[in-house]
Every structure is written in C-alpha cells, then in structure tokens.
C-alpha positions in Angstrom: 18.5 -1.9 5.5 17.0 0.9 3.8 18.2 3.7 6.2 21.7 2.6 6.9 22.2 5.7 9.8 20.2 7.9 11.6 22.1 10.7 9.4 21.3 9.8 6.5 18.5 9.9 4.1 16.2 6.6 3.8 15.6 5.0 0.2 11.7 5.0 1.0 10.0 2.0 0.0 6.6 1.4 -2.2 4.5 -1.0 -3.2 2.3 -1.6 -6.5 -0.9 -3.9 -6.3 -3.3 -4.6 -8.6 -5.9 -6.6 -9.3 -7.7 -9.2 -11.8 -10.5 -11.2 -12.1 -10.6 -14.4 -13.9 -11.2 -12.8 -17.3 -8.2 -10.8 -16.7 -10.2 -7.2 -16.1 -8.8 -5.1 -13.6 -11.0 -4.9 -10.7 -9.9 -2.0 -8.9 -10.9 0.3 -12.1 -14.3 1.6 -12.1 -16.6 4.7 -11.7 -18.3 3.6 -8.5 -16.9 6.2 -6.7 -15.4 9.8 -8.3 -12.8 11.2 -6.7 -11.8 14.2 -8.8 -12.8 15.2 -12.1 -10.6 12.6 -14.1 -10.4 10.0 -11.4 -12.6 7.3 -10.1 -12.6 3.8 -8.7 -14.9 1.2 -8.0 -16.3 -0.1 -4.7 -14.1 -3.5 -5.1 -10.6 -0.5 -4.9 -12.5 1.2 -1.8 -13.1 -2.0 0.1 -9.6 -3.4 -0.5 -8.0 -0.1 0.1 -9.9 0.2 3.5 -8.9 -3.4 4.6 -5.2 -2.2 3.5 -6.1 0.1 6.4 -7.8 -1.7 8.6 -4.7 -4.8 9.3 -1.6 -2.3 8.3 -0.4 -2.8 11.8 -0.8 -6.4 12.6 1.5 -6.8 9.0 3.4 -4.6 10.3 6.4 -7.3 11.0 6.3 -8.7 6.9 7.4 -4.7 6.7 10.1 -4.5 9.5 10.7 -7.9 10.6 14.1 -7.2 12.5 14.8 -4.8 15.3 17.4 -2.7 12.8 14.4 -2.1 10.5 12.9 0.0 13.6 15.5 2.4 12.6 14.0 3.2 9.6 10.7 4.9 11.3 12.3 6.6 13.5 
C-alpha cells in the first residue's frame, strides 16, 4: 500500500504510456495541435488522452482494487 497511515505521506504513483505504430514512429508526437510555444501533439495524443478521460472511473478498480487502497484517496 502506498499510503501505509492516514499520517503519513503517500509515495504517489505515475504512469508512463506511449505509443508506436508498426514502423516503430511514435504516434502521440506531432504538430496537430500547439499547446505552447515549444510543445505540440498530434490528434492521435488528443484522442487517446481524452478516452484516458473519458473511462478513468470505470478502471478505477485496476488502480485501487482492495478496500485498503481507498485509503490512499482519502
């Protein structure tokens, strides 16, 4: 368990995704869409990123899949 009392400070958790076609190109990189002056993405990274959002909750339990990890967000 991350957060091992409600006194103490969590470790946090984090994931890294990326990914690839079949040629081995990153897919998420692009200029599709800017989002600052050095950054930008392309519309495959916008789409994925919005079904990340979309079905968070109902993955929820891959997350926190006992009731102790409910501690953790509290």
């Amino acid at each position: 368990m991350a957060k091992p009392g409600t006194n103490k400070l969590g470790s946090s958790s984090h994931l890294h995704v990326s990914l690839h076609d079949l040629e081995g190109k990153n897919v998420f990189r692009g200029n599709d869409y800017k989002m600052n002056d050095t950054l930008s993405c392309s519309n495959n990274m916008q789409y994925f990123l919005g079904g990340v959002m979309k079905y968070c909750l109902d993955t929820f339990i891959f997350f926190a899949p006992t009731i102790n990890s409910y501690k953790r967000f509290k």
